[in-house]
MOPAC internal coordinates of N, CA, C and O (Angstrom, degrees):
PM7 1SCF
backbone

  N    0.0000 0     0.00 0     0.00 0    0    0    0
  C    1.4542 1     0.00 0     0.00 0    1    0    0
  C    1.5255 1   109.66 1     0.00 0    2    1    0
  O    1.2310 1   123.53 1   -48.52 1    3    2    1
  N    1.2354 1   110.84 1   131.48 1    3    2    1
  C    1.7375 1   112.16 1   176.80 1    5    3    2
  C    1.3746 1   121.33 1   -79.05 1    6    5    3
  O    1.2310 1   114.46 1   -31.77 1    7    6    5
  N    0.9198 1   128.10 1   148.23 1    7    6    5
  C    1.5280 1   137.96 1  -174.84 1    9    7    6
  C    1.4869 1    97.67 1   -83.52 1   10    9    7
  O    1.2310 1   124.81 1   -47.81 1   11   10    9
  N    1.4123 1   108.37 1   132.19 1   11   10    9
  C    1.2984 1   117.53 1  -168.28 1   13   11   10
  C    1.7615 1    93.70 1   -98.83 1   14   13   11
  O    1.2310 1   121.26 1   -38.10 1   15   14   13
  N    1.1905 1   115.19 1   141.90 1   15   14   13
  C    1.8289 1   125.89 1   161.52 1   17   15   14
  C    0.7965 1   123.54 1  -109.38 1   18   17   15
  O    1.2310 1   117.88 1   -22.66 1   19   18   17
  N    1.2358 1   121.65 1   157.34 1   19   18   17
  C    1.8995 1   131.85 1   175.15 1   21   19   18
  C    1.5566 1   114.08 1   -52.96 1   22   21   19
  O    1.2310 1   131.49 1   116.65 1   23   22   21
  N    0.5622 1    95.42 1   -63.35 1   23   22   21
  C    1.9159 1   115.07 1  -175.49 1   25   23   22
  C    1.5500 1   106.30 1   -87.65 1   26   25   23
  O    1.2310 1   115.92 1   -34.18 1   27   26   25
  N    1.3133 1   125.35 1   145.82 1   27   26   25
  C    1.3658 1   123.83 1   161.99 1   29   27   26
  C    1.0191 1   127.87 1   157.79 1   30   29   27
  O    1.2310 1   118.24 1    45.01 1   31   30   29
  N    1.7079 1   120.96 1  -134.99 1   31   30   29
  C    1.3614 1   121.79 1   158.36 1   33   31   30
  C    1.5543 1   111.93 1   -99.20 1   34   33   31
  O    1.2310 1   117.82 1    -3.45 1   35   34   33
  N    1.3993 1   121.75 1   176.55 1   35   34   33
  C    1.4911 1   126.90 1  -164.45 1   37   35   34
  C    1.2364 1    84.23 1   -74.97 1   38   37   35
  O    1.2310 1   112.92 1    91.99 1   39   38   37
  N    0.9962 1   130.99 1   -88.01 1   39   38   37
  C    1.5880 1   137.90 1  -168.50 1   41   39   38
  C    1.2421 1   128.40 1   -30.49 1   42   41   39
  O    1.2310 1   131.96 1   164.50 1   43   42   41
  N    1.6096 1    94.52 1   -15.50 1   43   42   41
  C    1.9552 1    98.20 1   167.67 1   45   43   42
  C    1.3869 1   107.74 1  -130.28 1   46   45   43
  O    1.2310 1   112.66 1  -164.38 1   47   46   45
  N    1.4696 1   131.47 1    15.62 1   47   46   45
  C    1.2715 1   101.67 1  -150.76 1   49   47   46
  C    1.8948 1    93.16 1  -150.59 1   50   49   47
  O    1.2310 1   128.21 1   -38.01 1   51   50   49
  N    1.2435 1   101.80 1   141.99 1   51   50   49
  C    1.5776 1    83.34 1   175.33 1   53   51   50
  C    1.4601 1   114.17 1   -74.68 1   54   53   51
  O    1.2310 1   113.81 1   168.06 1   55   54   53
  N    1.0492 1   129.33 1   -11.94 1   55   54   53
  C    1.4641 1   132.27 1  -176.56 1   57   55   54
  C    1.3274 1   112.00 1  -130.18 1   58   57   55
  O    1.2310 1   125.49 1   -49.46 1   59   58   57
  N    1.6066 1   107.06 1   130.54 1   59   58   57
  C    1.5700 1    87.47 1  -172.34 1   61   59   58
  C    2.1006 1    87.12 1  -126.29 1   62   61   59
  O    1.2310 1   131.74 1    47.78 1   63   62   61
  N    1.1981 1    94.93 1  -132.22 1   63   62   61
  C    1.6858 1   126.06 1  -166.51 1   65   63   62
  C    1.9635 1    97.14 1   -79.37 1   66   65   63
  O    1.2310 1   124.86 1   136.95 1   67   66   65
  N    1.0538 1   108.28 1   -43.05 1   67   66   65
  C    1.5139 1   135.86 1   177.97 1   69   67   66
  C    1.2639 1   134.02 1   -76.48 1   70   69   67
  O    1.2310 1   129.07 1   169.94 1   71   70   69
  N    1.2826 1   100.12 1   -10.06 1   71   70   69
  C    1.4959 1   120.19 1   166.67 1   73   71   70
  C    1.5992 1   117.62 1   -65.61 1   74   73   71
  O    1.2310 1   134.74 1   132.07 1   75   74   73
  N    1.6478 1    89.10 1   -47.93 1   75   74   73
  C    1.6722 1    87.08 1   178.91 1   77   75   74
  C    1.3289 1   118.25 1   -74.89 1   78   77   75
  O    1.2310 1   125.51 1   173.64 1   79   78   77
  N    1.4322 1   107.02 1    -6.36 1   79   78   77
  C    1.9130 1    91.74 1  -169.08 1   81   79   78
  C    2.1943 1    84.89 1   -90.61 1   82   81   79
  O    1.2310 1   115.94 1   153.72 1   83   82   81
  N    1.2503 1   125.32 1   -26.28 1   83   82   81
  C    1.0613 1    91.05 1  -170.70 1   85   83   82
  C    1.6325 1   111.56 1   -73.29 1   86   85   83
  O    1.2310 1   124.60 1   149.15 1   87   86   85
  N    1.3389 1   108.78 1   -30.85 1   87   86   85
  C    1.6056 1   117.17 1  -176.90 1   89   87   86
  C    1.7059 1   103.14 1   -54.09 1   90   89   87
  O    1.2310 1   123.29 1   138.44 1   91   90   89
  N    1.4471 1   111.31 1   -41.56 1   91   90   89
  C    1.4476 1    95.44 1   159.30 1   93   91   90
  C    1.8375 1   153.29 1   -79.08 1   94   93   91
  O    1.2310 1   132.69 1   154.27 1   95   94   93
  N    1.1589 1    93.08 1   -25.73 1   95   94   93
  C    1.5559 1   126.33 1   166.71 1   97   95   94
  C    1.8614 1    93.45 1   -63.16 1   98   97   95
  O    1.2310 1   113.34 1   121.63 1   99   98   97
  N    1.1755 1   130.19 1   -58.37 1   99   98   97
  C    1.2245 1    92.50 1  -173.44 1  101   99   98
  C    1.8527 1   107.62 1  -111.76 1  102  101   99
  O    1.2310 1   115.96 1  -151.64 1  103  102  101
  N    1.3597 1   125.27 1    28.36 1  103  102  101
  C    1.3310 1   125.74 1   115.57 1  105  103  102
  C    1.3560 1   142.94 1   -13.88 1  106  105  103
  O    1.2310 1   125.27 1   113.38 1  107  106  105
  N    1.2709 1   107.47 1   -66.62 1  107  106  105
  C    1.5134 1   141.35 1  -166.98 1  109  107  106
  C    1.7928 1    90.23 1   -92.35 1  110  109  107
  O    1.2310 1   113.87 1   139.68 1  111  110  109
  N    1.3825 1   129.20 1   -40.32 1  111  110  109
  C    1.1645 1   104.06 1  -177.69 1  113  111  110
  C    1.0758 1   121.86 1   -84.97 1  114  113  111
  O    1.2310 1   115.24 1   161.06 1  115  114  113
  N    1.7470 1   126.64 1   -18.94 1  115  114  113
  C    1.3378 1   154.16 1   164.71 1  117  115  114
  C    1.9514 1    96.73 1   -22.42 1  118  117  115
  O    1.2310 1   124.45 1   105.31 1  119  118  117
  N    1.2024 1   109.07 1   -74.69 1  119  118  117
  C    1.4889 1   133.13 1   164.70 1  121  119  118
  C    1.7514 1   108.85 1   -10.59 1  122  121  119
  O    1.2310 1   136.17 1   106.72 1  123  122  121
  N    1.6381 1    86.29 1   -73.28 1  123  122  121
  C    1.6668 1    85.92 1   179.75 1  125  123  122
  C    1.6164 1   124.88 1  -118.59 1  126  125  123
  O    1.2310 1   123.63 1  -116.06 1  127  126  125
  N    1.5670 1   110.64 1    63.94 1  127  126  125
  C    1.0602 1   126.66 1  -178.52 1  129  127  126
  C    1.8508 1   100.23 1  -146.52 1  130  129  127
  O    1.2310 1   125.90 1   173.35 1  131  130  129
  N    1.4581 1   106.26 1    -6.65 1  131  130  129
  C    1.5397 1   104.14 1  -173.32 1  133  131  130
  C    1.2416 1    85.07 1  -113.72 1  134  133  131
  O    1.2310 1   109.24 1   172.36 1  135  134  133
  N    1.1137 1   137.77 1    -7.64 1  135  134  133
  C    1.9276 1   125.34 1   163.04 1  137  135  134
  C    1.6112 1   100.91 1   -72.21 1  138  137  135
  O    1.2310 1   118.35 1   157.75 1  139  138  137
  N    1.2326 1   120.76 1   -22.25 1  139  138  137
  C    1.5020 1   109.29 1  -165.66 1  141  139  138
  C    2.1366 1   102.75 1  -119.89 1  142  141  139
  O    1.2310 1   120.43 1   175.87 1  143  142  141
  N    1.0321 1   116.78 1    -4.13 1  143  142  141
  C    1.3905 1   102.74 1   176.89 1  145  143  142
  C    1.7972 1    92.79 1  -158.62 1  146  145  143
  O    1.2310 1   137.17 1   -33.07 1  147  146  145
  N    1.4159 1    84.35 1   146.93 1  147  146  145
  C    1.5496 1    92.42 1   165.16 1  149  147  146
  C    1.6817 1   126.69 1   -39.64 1  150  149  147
  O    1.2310 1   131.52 1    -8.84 1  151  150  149
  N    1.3978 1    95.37 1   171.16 1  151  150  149
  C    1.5545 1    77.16 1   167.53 1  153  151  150
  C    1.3767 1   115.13 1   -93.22 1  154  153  151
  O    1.2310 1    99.38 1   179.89 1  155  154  153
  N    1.2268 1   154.77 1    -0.11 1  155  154  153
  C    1.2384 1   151.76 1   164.23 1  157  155  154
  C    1.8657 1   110.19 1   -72.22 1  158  157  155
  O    1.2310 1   126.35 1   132.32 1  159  158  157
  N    1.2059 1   105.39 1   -47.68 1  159  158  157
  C    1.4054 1   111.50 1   164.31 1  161  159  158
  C    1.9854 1   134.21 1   -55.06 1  162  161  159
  O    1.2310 1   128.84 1   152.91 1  163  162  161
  N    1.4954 1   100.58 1   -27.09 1  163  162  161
  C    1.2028 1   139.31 1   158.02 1  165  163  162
  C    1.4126 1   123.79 1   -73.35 1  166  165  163
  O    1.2310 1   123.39 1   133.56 1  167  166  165
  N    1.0606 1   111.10 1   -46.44 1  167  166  165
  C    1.7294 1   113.49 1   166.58 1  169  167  166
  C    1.5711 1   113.66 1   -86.07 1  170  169  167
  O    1.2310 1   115.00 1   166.73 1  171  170  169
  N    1.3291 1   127.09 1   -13.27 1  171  170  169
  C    1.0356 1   115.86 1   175.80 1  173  171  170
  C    1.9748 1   108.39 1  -101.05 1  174  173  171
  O    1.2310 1   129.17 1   170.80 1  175  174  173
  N    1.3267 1    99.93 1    -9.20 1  175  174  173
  C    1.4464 1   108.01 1   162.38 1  177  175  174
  C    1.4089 1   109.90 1   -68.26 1  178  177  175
  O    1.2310 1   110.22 1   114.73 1  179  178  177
  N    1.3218 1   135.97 1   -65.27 1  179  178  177
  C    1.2359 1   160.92 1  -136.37 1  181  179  178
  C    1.7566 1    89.29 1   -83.00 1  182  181  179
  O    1.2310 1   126.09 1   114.48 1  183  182  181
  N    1.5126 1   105.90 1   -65.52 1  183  182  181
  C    2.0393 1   100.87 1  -178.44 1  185  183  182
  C    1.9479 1   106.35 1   -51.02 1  186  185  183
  O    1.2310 1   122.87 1   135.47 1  187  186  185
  N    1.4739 1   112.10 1   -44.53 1  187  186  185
  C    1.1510 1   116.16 1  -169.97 1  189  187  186
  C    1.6941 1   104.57 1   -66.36 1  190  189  187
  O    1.2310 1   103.14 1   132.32 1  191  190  189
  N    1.4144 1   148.56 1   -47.68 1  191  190  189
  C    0.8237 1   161.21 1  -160.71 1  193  191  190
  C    1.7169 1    89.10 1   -79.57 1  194  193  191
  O    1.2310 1   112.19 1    96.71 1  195  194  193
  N    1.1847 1   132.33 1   -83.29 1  195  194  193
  C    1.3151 1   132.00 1  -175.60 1  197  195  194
  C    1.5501 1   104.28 1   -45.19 1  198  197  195
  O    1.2310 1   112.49 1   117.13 1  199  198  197
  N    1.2593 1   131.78 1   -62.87 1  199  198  197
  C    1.1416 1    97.57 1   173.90 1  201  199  198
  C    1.7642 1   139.41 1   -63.18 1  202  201  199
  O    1.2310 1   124.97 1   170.13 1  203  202  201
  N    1.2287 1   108.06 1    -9.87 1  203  202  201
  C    1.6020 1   112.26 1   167.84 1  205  203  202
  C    1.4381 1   104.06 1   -68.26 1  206  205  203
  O    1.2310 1   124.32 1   119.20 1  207  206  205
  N    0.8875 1   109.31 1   -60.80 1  207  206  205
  C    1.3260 1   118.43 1  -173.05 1  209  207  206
  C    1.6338 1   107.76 1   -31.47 1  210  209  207
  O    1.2310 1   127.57 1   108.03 1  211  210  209
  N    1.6799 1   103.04 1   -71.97 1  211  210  209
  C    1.9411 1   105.91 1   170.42 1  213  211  210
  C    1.5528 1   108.62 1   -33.80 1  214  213  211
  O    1.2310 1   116.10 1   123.01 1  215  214  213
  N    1.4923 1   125.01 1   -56.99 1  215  214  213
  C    1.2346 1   129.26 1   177.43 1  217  215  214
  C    1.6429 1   117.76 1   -27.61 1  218  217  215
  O    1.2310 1   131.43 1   119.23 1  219  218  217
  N    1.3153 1    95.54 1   -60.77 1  219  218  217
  C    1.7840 1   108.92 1  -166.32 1  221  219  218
  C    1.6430 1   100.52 1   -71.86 1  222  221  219
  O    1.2310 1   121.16 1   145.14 1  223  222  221
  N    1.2481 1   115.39 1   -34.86 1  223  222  221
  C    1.3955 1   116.26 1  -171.38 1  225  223  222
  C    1.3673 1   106.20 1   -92.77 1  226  225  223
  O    1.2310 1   107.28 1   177.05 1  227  226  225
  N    1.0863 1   141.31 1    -2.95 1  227  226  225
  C    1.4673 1   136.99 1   134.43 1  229  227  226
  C    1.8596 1   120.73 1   -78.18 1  230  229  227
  O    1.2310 1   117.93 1  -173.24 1  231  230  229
  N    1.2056 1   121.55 1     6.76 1  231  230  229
  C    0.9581 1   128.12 1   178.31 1  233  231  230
  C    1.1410 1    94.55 1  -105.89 1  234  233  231
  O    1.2310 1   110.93 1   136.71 1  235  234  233
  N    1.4759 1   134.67 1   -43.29 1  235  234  233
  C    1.4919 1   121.01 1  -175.67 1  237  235  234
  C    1.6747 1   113.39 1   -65.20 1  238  237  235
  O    1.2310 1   131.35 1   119.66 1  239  238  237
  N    1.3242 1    95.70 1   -60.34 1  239  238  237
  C    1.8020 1   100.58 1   153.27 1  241  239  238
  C    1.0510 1   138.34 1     4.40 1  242  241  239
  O    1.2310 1   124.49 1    98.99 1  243  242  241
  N    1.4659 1   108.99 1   -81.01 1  243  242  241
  C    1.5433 1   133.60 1   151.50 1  245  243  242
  C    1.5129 1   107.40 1   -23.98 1  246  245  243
  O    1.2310 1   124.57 1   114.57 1  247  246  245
  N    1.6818 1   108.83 1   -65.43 1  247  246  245
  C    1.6453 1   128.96 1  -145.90 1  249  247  246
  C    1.7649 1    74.85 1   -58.46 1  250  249  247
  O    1.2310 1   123.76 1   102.15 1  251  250  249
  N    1.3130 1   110.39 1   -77.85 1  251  250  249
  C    2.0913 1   135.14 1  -164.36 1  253  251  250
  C    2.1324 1    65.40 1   -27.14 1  254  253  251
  O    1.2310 1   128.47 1    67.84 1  255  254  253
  N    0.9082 1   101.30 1  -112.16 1  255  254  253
  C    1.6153 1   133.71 1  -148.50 1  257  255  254
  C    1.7532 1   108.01 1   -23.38 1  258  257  255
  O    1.2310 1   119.82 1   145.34 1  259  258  257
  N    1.7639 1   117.95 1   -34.66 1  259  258  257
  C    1.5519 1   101.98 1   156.97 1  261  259  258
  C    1.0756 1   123.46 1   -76.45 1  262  261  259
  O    1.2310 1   108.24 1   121.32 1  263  262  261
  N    1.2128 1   139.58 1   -58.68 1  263  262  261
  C    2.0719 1   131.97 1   134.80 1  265  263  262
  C    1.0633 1   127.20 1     7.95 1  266  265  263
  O    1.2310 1   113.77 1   145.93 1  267  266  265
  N    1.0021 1   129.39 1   -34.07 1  267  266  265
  C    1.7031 1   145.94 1  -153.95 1  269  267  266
  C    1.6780 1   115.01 1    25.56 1  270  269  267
  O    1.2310 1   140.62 1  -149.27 1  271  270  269
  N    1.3101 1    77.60 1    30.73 1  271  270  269
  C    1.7912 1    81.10 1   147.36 1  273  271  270
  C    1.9701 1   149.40 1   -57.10 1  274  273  271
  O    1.2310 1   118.52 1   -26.42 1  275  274  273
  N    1.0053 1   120.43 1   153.58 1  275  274  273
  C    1.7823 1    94.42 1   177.66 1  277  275  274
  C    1.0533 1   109.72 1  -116.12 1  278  277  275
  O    1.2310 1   117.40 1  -149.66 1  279  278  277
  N    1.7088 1   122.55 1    30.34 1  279  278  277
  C    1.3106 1    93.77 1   171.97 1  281  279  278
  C    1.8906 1   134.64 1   -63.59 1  282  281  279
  O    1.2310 1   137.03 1   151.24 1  283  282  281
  N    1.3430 1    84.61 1   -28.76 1  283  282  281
  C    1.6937 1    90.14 1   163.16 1  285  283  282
  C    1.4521 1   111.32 1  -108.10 1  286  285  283
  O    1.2310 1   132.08 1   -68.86 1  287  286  285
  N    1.2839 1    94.28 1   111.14 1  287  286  285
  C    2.0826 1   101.89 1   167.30 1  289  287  286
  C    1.3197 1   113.77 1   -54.90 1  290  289  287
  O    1.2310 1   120.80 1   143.59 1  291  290  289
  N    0.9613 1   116.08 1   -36.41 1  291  290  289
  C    1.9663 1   121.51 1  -168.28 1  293  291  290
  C    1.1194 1   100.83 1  -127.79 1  294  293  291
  O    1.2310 1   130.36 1   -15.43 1  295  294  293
  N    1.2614 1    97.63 1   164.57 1  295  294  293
  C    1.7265 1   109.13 1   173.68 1  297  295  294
  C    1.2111 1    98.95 1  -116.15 1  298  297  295
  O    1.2310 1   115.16 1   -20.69 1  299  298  297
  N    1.3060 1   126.78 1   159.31 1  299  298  297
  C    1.4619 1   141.95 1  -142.31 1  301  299  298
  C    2.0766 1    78.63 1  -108.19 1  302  301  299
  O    1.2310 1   121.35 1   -34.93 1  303  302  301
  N    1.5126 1   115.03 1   145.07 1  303  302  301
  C    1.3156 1   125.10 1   172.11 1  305  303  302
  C    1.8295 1   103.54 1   -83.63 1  306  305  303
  O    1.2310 1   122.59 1    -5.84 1  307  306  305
  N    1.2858 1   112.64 1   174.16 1  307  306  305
  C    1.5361 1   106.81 1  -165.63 1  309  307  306
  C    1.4980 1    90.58 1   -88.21 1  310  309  307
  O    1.2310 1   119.23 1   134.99 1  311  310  309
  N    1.2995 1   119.07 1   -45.01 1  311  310  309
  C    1.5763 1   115.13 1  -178.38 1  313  311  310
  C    1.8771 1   113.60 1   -60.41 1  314  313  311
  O    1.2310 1   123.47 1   143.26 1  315  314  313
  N    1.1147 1   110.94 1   -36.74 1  315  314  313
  C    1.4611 1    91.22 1   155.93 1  317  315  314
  C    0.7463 1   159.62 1  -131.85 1  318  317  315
  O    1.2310 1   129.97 1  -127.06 1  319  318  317
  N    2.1222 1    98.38 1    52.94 1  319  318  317
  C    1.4928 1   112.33 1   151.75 1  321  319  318
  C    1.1326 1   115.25 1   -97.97 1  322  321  319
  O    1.2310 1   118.51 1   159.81 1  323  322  321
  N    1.8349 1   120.44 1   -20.19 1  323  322  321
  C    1.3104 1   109.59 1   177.69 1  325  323  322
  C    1.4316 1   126.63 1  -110.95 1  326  325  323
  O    1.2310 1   131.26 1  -169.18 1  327  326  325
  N    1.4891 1    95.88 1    10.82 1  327  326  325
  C    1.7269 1   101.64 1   179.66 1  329  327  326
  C    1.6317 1    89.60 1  -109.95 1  330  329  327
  O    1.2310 1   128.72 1   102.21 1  331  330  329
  N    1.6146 1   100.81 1   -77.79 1  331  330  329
  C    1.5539 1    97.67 1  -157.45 1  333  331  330
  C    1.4486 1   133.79 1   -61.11 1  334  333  331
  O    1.2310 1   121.17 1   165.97 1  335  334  333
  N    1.8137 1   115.36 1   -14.03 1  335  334  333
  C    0.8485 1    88.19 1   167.05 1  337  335  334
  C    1.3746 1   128.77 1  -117.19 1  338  337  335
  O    1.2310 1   122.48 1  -157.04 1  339  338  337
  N    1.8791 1   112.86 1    22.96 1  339  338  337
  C    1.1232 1   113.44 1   148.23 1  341  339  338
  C    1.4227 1   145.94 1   -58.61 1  342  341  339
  O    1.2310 1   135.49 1   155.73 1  343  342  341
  N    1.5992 1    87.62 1   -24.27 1  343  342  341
  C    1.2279 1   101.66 1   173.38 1  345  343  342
  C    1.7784 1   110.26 1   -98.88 1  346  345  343
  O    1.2310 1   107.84 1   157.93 1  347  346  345
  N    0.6567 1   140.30 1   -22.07 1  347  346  345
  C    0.8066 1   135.54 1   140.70 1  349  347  346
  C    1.6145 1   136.58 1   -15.27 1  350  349  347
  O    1.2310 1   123.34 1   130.03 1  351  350  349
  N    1.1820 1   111.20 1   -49.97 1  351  350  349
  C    1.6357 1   156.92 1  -165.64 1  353  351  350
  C    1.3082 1   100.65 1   -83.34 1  354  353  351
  O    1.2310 1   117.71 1   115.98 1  355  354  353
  N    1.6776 1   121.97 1   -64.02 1  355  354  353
  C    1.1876 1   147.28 1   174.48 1  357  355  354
  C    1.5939 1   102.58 1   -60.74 1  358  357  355
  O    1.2310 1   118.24 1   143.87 1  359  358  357
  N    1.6490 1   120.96 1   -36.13 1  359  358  357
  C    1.5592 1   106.31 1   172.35 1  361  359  358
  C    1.5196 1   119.03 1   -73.39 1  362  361  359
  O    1.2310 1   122.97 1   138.66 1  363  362  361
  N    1.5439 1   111.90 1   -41.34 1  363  362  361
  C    1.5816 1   118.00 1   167.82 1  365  363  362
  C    1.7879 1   107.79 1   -49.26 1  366  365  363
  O    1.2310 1   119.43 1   125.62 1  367  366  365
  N    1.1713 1   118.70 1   -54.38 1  367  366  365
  C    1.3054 1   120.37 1  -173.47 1  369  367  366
  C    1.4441 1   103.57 1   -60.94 1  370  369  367
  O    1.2310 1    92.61 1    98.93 1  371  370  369
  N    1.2996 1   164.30 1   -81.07 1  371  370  369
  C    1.5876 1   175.04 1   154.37 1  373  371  370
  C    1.1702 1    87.43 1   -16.82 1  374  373  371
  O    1.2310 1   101.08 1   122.17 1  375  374  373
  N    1.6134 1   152.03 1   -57.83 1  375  374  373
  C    0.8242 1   153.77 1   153.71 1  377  375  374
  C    1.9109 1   115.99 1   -10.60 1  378  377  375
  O    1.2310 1   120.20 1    89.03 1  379  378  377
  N    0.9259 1   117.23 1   -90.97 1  379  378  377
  C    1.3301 1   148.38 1   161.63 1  381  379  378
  C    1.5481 1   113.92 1   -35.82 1  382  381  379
  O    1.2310 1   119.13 1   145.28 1  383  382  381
  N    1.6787 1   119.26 1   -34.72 1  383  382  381
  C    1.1268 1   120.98 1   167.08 1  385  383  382
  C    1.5820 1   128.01 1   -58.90 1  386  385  383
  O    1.2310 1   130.58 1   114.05 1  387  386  385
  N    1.8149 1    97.20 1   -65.95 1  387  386  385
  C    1.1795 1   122.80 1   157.45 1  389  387  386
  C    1.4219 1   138.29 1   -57.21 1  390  389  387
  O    1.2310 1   125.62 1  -165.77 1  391  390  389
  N    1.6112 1   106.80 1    14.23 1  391  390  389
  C    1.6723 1    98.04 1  -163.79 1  393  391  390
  C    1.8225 1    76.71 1  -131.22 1  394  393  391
  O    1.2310 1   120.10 1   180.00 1  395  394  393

């Protein structure tokens, strides 16, 4: 089993290159999702949405990887599709609240 790191690639690392676009992607939506719902309604949008999201993009994954396609070189590690870049997501969002 490989030792997973902080920093890196997806496939080893809970945080990779991709972290920041989600911490920013839902930043920017933080903005215009708190004109239209509370913030409890908003954070429970934002976990639900981020996690679909991991869903579909491990489903495409899958799709690339029986195909043997390349659109994905790596496969994403489990810790950072379901840790880092929720949290991640969750930093853009708190992020975006507070700023």
């Amino acid at each position: 089993m490989k030792k997973l790191k902080l920093f890196g690639k997806k496939s080893e690392a809970i945080f990779d290159f991709w972290s920041f676009g989600h911490a920013a992607f839902y930043f920017m939506m933080t903005k215009f999702f708190l004109t239209a719902y509370s913030l409890e309604h908003a954070l429970l949008i934002f976990v639900v949405m981020n996690y679909v999201w991991e869903f579909i993009e491990r489903a495409m994954e899958d799709y690339d990887h029986n195909r043997k396609k390349i659109f994905f070189k790596e496969r994403e590690c489990w810790m950072n599709r379901y840790v880092g870049d929720i949290i991640s997501g969750l930093f853009g969002f708190f992020v975006g609240y507070f700023y």
